[in-house]
N, C-alpha and C positions, 0 to 999 in steps of 0.2 A: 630551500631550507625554510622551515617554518620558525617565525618567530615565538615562543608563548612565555617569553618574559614581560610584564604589564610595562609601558614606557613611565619613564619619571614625571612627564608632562603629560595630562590625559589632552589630548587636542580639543581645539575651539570647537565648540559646542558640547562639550560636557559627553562626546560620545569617547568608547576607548575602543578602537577597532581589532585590537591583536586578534590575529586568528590563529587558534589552538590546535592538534593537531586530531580533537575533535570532531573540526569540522566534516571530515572522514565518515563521519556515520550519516550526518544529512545526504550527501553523497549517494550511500550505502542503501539508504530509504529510497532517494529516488529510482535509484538498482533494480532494489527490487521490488519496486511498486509496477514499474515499467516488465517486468517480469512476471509478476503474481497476473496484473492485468492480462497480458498475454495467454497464462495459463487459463485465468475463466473464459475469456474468448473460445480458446480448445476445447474448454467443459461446455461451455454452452452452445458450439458449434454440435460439437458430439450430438447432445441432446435434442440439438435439432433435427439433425438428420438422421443417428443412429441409435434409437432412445432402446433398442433390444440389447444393445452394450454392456447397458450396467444391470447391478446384480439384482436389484429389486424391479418393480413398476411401479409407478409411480401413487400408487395408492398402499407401498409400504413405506413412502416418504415422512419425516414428521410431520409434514405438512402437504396435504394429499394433492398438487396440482399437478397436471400432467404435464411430459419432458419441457412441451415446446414454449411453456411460462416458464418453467426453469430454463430453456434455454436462452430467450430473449434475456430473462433478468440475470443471468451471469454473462452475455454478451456487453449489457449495459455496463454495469458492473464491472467489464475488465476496462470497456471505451474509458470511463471515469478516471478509473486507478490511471492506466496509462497517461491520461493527460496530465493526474495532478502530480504523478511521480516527474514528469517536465517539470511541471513547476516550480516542486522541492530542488530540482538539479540543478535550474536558475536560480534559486535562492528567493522565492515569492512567499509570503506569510500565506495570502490565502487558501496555497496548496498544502501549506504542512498543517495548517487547520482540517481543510478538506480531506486532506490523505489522513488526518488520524481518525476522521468520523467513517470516512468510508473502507478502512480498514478494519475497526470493529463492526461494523456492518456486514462486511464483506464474511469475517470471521460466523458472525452469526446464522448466515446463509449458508456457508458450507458446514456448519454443525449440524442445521437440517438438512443439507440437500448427503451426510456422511454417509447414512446407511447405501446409497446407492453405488457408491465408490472408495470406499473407506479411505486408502493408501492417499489418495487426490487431495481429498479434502482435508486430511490430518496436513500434509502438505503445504497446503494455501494457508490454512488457519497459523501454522507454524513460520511462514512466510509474514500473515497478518502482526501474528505478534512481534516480531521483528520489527514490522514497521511503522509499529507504536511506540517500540520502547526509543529506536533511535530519534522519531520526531518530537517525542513528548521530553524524555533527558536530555537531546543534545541539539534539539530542533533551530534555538538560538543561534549557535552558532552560523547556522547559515545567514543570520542578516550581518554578520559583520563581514564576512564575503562580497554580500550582493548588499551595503546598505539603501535602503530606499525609504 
């Protein structure tokens, strides 16, 4: 059972650890970072090996590089997420820092790489923004879980 009454005593050192039952969405970020990352692994495997797949070529891109750039940098790209969605799951600042910059990031990449796979990439980007809202409002929460 979660407690998220504040105690009458905040404890020695002026921290108040109650954890809310918020902390659910840090969780949730790490979820699906560990999942988004996965999916660009898929995109950029794809693009590796089977760039005739998708609907454009790679010179109707917004940005004209050919698959196998696109596919190294959403390979990168998922390696990242996956690691720092661990991080967020541990309960580490520098991952919920890192998982929010490289989820807008990530979000900007599949907005150029859309025309090629539209469904995919609305997908990921809709995945991205999930996992900004839960680490940017409720990101907190995870240090009272893991303080450090």
């Amino acid at each position: 059972m979660v407690h998220t009454q504040k105690p009458a005593v905040v404890p020695k050192g002026g921290r108040d650890n109650t954890v809310t039952g918020w902390v659910g969405w840090v969780l949730f970020a790490g979820i699906v970072m560990l999942a988004g990352g996965f999916l660009n692994m898929i995109e950029g495997f794809v693009a590796l090996v089977r760039d005739e797949y998708y609907l454009v070529r790679s010179s109707g891109l917004v940005v004209s590089l050919d698959y196998t750039a696109w596919g190294w940098t959403l390979l990168l790209f998922g390696v990242l997420l996956g690691a720092a969605g661990y991080g967020v799951m541990v309960g580490q600042m520098w991952a919920r820092v890192t998982g929010v910059i490289l989820a807008v990031v990530n979000a900007l990449l599949n907005m150029m790489f859309m025309p090629a796979y539209p469904f995919w990439a609305v997908m990921v980007i809709t995945l991205d923004v999930l996992i900004i809202y839960a680490l940017v409002v409720h990101g907190g929460e995870a240090r009272r879980v893991n303080p450090r």
